[in-house]
N, C-alpha and C positions, 0 to 999 in steps of 0.2 A: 831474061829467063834463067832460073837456077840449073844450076847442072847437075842430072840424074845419080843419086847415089851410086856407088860401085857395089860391086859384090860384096868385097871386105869391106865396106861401111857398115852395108842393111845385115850383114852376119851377124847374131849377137855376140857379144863379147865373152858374155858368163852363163849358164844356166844354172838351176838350183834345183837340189834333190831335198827330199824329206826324207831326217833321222826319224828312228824308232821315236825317240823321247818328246818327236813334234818339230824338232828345231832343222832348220835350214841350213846346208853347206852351199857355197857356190863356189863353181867348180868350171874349167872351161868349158866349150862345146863341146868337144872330143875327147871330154873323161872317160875312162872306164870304170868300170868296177872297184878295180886294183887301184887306178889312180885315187879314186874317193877314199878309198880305206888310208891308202897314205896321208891324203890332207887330212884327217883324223886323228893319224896318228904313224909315225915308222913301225911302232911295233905291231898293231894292227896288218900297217900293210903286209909287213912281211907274213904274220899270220894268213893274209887272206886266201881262202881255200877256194870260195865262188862266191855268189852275193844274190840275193832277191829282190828282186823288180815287179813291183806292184803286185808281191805276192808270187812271183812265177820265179825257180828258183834257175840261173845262170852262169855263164862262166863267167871267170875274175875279170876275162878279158872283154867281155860284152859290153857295149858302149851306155852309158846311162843317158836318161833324158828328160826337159824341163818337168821339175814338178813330179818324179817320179818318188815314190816310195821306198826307199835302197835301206837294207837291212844287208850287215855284211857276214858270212859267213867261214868261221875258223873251225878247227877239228875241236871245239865246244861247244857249236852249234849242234839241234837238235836235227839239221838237214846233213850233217857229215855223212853220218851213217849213208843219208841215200846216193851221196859223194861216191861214200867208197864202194858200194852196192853195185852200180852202175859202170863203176873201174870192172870190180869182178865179173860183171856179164859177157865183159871185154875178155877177161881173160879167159871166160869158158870158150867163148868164140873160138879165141888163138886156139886155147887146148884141144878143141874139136877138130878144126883145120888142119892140124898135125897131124891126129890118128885117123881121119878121113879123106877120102879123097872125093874130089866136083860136090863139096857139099856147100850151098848157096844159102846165103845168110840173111833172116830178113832184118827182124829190129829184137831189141836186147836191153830195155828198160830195167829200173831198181821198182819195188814193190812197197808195200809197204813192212812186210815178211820179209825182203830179200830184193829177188830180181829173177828175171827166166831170160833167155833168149830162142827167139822163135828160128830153125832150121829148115831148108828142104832137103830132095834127095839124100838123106840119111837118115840108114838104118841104125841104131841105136837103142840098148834096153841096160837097165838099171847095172846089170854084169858088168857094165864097161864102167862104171862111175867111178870105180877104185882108181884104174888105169889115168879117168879124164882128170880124178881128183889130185893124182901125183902129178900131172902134168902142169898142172895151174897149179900146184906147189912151188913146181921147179920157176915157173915164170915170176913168181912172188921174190924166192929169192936170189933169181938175175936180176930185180930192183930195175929193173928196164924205166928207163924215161920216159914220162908219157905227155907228147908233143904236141903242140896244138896248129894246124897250118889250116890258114885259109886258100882257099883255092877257086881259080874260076868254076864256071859252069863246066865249060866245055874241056878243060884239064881231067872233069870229077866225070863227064861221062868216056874218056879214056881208060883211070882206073879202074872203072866199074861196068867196064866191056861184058864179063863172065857173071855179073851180077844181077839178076833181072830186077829181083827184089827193090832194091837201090836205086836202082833205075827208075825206078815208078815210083821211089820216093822222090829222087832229084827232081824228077820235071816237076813236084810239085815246089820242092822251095826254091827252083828256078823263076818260078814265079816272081818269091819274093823279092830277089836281088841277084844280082851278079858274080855275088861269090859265096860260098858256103865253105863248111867248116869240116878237117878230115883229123880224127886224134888217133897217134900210131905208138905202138912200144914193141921194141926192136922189131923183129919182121914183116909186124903183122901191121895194119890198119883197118881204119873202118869210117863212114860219114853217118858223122855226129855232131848235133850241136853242145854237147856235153851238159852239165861239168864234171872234169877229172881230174882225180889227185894228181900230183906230180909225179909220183913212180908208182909201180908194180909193188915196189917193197914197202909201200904205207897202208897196205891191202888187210894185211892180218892173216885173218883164216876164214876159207870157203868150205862148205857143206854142198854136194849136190842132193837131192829132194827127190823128186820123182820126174817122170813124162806123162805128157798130158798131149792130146792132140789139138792143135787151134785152126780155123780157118786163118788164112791170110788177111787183113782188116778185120777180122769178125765176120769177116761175110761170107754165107754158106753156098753162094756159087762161086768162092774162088779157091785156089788148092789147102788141102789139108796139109798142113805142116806140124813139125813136130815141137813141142816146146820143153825144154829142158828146165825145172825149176832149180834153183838155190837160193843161198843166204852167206852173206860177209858179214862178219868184225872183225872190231880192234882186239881182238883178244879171247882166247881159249874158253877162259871161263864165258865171258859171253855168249857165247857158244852152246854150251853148256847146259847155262840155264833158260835158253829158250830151245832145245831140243827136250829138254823136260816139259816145259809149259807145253810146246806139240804135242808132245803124248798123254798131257791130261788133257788139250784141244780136243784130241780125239776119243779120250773117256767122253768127254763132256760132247763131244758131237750129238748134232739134235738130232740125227736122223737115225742116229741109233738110239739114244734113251727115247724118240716118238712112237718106238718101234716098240720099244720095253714096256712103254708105259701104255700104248693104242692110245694114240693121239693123233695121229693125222695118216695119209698115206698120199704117194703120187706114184699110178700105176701105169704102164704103158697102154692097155684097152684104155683109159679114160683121155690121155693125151698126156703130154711134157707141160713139166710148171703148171699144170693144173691140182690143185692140191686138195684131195678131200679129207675132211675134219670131221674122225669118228669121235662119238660121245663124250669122252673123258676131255678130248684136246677141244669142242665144244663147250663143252662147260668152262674152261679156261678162259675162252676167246669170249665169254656171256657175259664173267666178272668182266674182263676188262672192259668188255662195252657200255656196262653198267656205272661202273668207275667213270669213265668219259663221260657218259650223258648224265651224269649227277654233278658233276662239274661243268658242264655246257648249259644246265637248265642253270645253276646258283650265276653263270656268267650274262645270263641273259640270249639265250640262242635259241631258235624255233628249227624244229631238224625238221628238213625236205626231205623230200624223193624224188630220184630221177633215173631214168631208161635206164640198161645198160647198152643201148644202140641211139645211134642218133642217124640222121642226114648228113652226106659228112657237107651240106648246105652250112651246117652248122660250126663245123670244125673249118668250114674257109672262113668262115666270118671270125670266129675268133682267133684266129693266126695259125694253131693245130696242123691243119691241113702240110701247110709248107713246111714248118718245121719238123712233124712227125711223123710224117706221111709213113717214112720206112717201117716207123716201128708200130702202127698200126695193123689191126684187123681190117682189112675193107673188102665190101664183097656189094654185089650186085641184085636190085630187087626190082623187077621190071626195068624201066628207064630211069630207074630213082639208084644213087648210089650211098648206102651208108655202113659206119663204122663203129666197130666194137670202142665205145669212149677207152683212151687212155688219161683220163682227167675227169673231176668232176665240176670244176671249174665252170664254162662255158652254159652247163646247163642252170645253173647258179643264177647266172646271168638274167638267164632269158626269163627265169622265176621275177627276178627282182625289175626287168622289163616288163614284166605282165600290168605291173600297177603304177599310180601318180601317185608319187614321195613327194613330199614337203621338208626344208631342212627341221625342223621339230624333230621327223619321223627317223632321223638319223641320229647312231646307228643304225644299219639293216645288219644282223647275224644271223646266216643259214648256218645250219651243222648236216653230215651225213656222214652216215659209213657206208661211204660208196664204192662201188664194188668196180675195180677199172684192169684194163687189160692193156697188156703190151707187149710189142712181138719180139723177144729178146733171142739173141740167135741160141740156138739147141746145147752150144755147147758151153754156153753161158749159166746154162740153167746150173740149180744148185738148190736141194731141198726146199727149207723157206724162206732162204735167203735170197733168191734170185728167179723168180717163177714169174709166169704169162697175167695171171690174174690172180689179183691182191684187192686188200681192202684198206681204203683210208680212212682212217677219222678225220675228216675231213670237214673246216669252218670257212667260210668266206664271209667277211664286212664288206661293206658297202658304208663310207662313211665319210662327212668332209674333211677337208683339207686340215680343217683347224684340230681336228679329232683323233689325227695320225698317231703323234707320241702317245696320248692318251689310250690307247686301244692298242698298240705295238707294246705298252709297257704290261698292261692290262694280260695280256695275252702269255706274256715270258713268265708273268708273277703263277701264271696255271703249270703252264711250264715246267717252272721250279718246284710247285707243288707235286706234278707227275712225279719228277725224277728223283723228287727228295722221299717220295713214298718207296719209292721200289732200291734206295739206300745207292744211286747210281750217280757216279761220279762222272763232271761231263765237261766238254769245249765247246767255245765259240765261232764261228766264225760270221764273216760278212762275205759275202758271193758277189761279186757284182756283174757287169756283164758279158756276155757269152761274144766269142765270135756269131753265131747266130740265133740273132733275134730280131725285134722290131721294136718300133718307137723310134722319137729325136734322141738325140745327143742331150739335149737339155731335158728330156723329162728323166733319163737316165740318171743324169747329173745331180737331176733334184731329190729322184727316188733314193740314190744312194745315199746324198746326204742328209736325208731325212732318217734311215736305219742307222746312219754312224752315231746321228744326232744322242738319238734314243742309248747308244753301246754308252759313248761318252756320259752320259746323265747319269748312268746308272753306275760307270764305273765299270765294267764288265771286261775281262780280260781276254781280246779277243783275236782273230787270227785273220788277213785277210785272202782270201783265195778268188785273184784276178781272174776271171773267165769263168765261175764255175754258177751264175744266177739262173734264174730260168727264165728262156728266152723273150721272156714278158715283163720280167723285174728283177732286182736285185735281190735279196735275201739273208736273212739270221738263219745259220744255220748250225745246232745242237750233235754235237756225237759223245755218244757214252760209251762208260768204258766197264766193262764187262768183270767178271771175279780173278780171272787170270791175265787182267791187262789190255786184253783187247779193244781197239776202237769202231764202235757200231754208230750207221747215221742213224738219227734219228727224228726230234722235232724241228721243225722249221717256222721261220715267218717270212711271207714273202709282200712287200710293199706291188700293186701293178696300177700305173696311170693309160694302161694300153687298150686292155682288155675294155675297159666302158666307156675308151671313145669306139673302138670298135662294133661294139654293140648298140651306138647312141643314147646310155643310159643318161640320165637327167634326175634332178630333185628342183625343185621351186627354192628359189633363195630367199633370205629376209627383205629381199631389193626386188621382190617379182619376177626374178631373172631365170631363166635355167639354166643348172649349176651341171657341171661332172663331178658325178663322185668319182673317189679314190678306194677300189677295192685292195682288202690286206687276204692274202689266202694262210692258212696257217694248219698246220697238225698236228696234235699232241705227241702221238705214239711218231707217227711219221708215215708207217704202214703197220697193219696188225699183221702179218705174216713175218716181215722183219723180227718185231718188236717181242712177238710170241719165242720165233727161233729164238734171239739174244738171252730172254728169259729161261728158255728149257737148259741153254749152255751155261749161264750165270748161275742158276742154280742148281744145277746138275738133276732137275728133275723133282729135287726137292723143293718145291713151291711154299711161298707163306700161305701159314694158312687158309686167309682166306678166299686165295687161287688151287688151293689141292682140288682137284676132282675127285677125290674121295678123301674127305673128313675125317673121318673117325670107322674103325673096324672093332666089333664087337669078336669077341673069340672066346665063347664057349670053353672049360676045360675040358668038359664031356659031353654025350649028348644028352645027359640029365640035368646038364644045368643050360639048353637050347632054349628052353621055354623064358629064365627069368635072363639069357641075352635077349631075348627080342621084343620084353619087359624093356629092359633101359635102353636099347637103340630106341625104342618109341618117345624114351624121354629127352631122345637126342634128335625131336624130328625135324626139326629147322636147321641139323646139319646133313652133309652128304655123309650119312652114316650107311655099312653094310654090315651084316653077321657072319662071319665065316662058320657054313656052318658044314664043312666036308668034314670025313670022317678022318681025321687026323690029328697027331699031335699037337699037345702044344707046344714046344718047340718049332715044330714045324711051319704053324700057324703065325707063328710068331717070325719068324724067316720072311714066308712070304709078303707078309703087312710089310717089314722091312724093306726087300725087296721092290713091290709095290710102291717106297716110296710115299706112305701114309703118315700121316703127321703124328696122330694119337691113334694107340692101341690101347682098349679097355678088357680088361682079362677078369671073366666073372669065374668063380668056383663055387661049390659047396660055404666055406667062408663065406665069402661076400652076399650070396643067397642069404647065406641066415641074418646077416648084420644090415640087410640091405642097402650094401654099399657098392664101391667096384675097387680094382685095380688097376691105376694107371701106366702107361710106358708110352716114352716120345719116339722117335725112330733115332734116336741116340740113344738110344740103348740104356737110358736113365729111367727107374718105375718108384710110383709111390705105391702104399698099401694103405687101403681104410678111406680112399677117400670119398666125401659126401658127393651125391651126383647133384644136389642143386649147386654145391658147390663150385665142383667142373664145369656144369652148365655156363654158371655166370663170368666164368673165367675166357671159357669157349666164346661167347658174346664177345664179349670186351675184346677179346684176338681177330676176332674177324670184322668189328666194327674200326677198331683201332687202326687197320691192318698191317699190324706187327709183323718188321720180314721173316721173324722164325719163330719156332712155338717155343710157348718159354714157360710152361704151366710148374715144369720139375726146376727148373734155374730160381723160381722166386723164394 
């Protein structure tokens, strides 16, 4: 009889991580971060600031693992910033600590803006930010070391006797292992898995922002706590120029030009996150539906209809229930219990369960603009960025196995078409899977590498964020980027092998057999309330033409020439033409069309009466004189057929 290996035999000897560029390092079992960067390179390692693991970004010191994905990070990585963001929430901490006193600390994340840290029992308002802000000055340049100690469990609920907040964090990653992580610079400490710069003095310069109130978790039965926002850089001028871009953020805020232009409203009698959409900001949301389903009919799509309530009978069968339960509507109708859909998915399903498919019959493409709800805590809510009920463009295939790239490709190429219309610059990523979700390991495995398959073919430069798929499949996930830089989600593809075994969906194969299809869920826009916001910020209001909800404005120079204005708005009737016809200057007239945000203004006088013609002017402030109206007409076409992102009638 052989004699049973030892521990240090069956230990493996090496493991191996994946470089960016694909290629393999092997490295021992008990590498870290830091160590990988060195077998790289010395210079590297000494650079290394922290590193990313399968997408989730880490300290230098966090141990790597077989087969992981390791991307190293230096102060010329695009994640420093959140590096040092994340130092600075530290030091607001400390600074607050100083000028406060029993004030209990919850968590202190970087953002994508900056970072906040959430407080209790402290009172606090914008007056003191001078004071907090020379405080975390002076901490930046005592250059404090900032230290990294791991610690047992039971050490960390010692230090964090006075801390309750922490406390209810430990027991949770007490869970995970037997020791966690505390980073201190000079007096102060705090438990964090990090990562952080090495001192206070690689900080730069901090900005404090505003207060905001947050629930503890998010959640609206635990204590209201305070949150302090800011922002770090490397440097002044950085600084700088994005306190500038803020305050055109805030020109450009939707809910102020929605307001300007009566586009939407979200009133307290009607409810939070519920948004209603007066005339103007309707007509908006019409083109763009229009746009969609004339690209879903050319793609091959048959649009459904479905409830806005289902059984949540329904939402258990299709996984819903347990995953979304929280964030659900659910309420009670005799002994039957159902739920405001947060998906439109599910009932998709049950459409494409109704009948007996043949593989022939496949593709199946449902499209809808389904109308879905979700119960996002109150103080989350945010104009039409972040509201209860929203609308998706919303497609699901139904397709086989062999039909996957073919239809994932299919789908990006519309995609690209959307984004290339609206002149929107965008990223990639791949999502893969969540801590919770459903399904094997292996259909995971296959889903995911079925979406890499498709990024690789295409060549597509992409980004990968471990944990973030939806709890039913991995997914392409689209963010664009806005006129002042900003990044907005947007289109998605999502691959699901779960959802139609769930539902016992079936097709007849070429073999007699019954087959599982493979559903792809997918969205153009992503959501139309998103997608609508992005757009009123992106273009400050000023819409292409063929999204203005108002066209063209006729303006009279008197009211003796009213009659031959509404003579040529009639020959503008296939536009959203109106006459200005108050009793007021032209100047004046002329303001408010600007104002309003109207693309073209047609300015009739005594002249253009006699010569039957009109005068042009863009809302740039540019006019021609004399021109023919069949001529504008056909120009007018061609801009809204074309859909040109700005009017360009005086530029030609």
């Amino acid at each position: 009889m052989s004699e049973p290996e030892s521990e240090s035999e069956s230990a493996p000897q090496s493991i191996n991580v994946v470089l960016p560029d694909g290629s393999e390092l092997e490295v021992a079992p008990d590498a870290t971060v830091e160590d990988c960067a060195y077998e790289i390179g010395p210079g590297l390692g000494r650079d290394t600031v922290a590193g990313k693991l399968d997408g989730e970004l880490v300290a230098k010191e966090a141990p790597v693992y077989d087969e992981a994905r390791l991307e190293i990070v230096t102060d010329q990585s695009d994640e420093y910033l959140d590096v040092l963001r994340h130092s600075a929430a530290h030091c607001l901490a400390q600074a607050v600590e100083r000028h406060f006193d029993d004030v209990k600390l919850a968590i202190g994340p970087p953002t994508e803006e900056g970072f906040y840290y959430d407080f209790d029992d402290l009172e606090v308002d914008e007056g003191d930010f001078s004071a907090l802000e020379a405080e975390i000055e002076d901490i930046i340049e005592a250059d404090y070391d900032i230290e990294r100690e791991e610690v047992s469990v039971a050490e960390a609920e010692e230090r964090l006797a006075d801390e309750p907040y922490k406390l209810e964090l430990l027991d949770e990653l007490a869970e995970e292992g037997e020791q966690v992580t505390f980073y201190s610079q000079g007096e102060w400490e705090d438990l964090c898995a990090g990562p952080h710069l090495e001192s206070t003095g690689e900080i730069g310069v901090v900005k404090l922002l505003e207060i905001a109130g947050a629930y503890w978790r998010g959640d609206e039965e635990n204590p209201m706590q305070t949150r302090i926002y800011g922002t770090a850089f490397e440097d002044e001028s950085d600084l700088e120029d994005y306190l500038e871009r803020r305050e055109e953020a805030k020109e450009r805020d939707h809910r102020k030009i929605g307001n300007e232009m009566d586009l939407f409203s979200i009133q307290d009698v009607t409810g939070p996150g519920l948004p209603l959409y007066h005339p103007p900001g309707k007509t908006i949301l019409r083109e763009l539906e229009g746009f969609v389903e004339d690209l879903n009919e050319d793609a091959g799509y048959d649009y459904v209809e479905t409830p806005h309530v289902f059984k949540t009978d329904l939402w258990h069968k299709s996984g819903h229930y347990e995953n979304y339960e929280d964030d659900m509507f659910i309420f009670d109708v005799g002994d039957d219990e159902f739920g405001l859909k947060p998906m439109n998915c599910p009932g998709h399903a049950a459409i494409f369960q109704d009948h007996s498919w043949s593989y022939r019959d496949l593709p199946i493409r449902y499209a809808e603009n389904g109308k879905v709800y979700r119960k996002e805590q109150r103080g989350e809510l945010s104009g039409l960025s972040r509201v209860w009920a929203f609308t998706i463009d919303d497609g699901h295939l139904f397709v086989r196995p062999d039909q996957i790239e073919r239809e994932v490709e299919a789908i990006m190429d519309v995609i690209d078409e959307v984004l290339s219309t609206f002149d929107l610059e965008y990223e990639v990523a791949l999502a893969t899977r969540p801590e919770k979700s459903v399904g094997s390991d292996e259909i995971w495995d296959k889903a995911e590498a079925q979406l890499e398959s498709v990024l690789e073919k295409r060549n597509v430069d992409y980004d990968l964020e471990a944990g973030d798929g939806a709890f039913y499949g991995p997914k392409i996930d689209y963010a664009f980027e806005d006129a002042i830089g900003r990044h907005w989600d947007g289109p998605t593809v999502q691959l699901d092998f779960n959802m139609p075994e769930r539902f016992d969906l079936d097709y007849v194969g070429e073999d007699n057999e019954a087959h599982e299809p493979v559903m792809i869920h997918r969205a153009l826009y992503g959501s139309y309330e998103r997608f609508f916001m992005m757009l009123i910020e992106h273009y400050e209001g000023n819409f292409p033409f063929w999204l203005a909800p108002e066209q063209v404005r006729v303006l009279p120079i008197s009211d003796d020439n009213l009659g031959y204005a509404h003579r040529v708005a009639n020959e503008f009737g296939d536009f959203r033409t109106e006459v200005d016809h108050r009793d007021s200057t032209l100047e004046r007239k002329i303001r408010a069309a600007h104002d309003d945000r109207v693309p073209y203004q047609i300015i009739v006088g005594d002249n253009e009466e006699e010569a039957g013609n009109i005068s042009v002017r863009d809302r740039f402030e540019d006019q021609e004189y004399d021109v023919e109206i069949d001529e504008f007409r056909a120009h007018l076409e061609a801009e809204r057929d074309e859909k040109r992102s700005e009017p360009d009638f005086l530029a030609e």
